[in-house]
C-alpha positions as CSV (number, residue, x, y, z in Angstrom):
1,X,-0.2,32.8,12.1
2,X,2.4,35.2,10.8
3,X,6.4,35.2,12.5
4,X,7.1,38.3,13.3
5,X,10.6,37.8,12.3
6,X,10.3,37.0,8.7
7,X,6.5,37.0,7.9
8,X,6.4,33.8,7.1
9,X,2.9,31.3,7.5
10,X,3.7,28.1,9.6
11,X,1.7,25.4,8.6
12,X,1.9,23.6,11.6
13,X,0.5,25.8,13.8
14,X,-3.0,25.2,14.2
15,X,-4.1,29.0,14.0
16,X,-2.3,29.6,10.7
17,X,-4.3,30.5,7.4
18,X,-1.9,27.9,5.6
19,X,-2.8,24.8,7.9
20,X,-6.2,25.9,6.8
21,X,-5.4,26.2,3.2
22,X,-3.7,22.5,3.5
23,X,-6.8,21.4,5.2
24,X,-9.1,22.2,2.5
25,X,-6.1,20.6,-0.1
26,X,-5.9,17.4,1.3
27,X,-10.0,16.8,0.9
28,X,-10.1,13.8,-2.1
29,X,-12.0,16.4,-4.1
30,X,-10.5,18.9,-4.2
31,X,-7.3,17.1,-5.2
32,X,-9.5,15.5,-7.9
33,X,-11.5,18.7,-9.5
34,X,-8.3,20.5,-9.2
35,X,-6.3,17.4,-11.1
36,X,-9.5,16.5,-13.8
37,X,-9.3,20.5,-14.6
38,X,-5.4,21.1,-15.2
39,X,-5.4,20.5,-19.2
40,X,-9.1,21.1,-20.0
41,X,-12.2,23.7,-19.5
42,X,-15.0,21.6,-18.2
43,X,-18.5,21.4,-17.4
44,X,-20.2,20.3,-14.4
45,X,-21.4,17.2,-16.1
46,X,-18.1,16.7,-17.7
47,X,-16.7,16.6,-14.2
48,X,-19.0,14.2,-12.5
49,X,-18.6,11.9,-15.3
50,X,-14.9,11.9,-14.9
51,X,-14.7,11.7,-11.0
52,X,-16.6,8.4,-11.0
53,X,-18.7,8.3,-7.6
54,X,-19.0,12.4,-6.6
55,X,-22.6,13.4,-5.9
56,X,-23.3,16.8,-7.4
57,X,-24.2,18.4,-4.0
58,X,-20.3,17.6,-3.4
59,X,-19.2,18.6,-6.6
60,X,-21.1,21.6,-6.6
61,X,-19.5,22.8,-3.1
62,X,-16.4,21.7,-3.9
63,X,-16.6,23.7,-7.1
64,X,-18.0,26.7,-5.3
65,X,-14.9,26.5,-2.4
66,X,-12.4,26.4,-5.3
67,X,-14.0,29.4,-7.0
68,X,-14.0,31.3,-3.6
69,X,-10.2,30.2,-3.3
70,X,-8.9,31.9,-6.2
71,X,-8.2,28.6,-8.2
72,X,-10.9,27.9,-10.3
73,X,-12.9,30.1,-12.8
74,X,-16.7,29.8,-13.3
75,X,-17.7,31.2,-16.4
76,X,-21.7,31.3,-17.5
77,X,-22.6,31.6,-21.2
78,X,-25.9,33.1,-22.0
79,X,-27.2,30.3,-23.6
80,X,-30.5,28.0,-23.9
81,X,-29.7,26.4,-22.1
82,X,-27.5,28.1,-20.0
83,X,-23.5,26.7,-20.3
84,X,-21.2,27.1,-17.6
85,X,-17.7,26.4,-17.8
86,X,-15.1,25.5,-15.1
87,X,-11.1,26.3,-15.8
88,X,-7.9,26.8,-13.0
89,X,-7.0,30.2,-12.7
90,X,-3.2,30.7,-12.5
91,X,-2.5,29.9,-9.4
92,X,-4.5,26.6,-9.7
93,X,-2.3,25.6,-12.7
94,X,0.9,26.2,-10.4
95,X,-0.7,24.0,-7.9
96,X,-2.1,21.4,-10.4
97,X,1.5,20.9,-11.3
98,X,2.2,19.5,-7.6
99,X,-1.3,17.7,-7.7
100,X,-0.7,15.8,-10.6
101,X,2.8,14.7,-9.4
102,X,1.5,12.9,-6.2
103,X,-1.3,11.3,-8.5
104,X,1.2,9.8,-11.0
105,X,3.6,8.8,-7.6
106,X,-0.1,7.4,-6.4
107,X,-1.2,5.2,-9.0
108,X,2.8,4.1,-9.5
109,X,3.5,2.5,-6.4
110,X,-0.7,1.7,-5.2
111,X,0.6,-2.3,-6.5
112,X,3.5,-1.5,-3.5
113,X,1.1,0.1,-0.7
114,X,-1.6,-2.7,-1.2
115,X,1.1,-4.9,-0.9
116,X,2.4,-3.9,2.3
117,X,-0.8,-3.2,3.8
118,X,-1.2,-7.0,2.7
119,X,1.5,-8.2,5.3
C-alpha cells in the first residue's frame, strides 16, 4: 500500500505489493536460482544439478515466477534439440548482489548458529 504522503511502499503492511515481493524473496529457491544465476547463463539441467535436491516441477515454477518478476531472462534457441537459457535481467543482478551477501554471512557463521542452537 502506497503513503500518500511520500509514495512510498511499506513492507510491513500486509496489503503492500512489497510485503508481497519479500514474500516471494524469502522462498529457499528463489534465493537459490537467483544466487546460482548471478555470474553465469544457465540451463535448466545446469540448475538442478547445482541446487542439489530441487525437483524440476519446483525449479520450473520457480523459474517461471522469476521470469514473470522481471529478474530473470528465458531465452529459447532453435535448436535440435531445443536449448533454453536462463540469465538475471538487470534488476536481478542488483538484487543478486544482496543475495549473495546473506549467503556468504550464511555459510560464515552456520559453525556459530548450529552451535547455539546446540545449547
Amino acid at each position: 500500500m502506497k503513503d500518500n504522503d511520500n509514495n512510498a511502499y511499506n513492507a510491513y503492511e500486509s496489503t503492500c505489493a512489497s510485503h508481497a515481493v519479500l514474500e516471494t524473496l524469502s522462498k529457499k529457491w528463489v534465493y537459490l536460482v537467483i544466487s546460482a544465476l548471478r555470474h553465469d547463463r544457465m540451463r535448466n539441467a545446469d540448475l538442478a544439478r547445482k541446487l542439489n535436491g530441487i525437483s524440476p516441477k519446483m525449479l520450473s515454477q520457480t523459474l517461471r515466477m522469476l521470469e514473470h518478476d522481471g529478474l530473470v531472462n528465458r531465452e529459447v534457441f532453435a535448436e535440435v534439440p531445443p536449448r533454453v537459457e536462463y540469465e538475471l535481467t538487470p534488476l536481478g543482478h542488483e538484487l543478486g548482489v544482496l543475495m549473495d551477501s546473506i549467503r556468504l554471512w550464511a555459510e560464515t557463521h552456520a559453525p556459530e548458529i548450529i552451535a547455539a542452537r546446540a545449547r
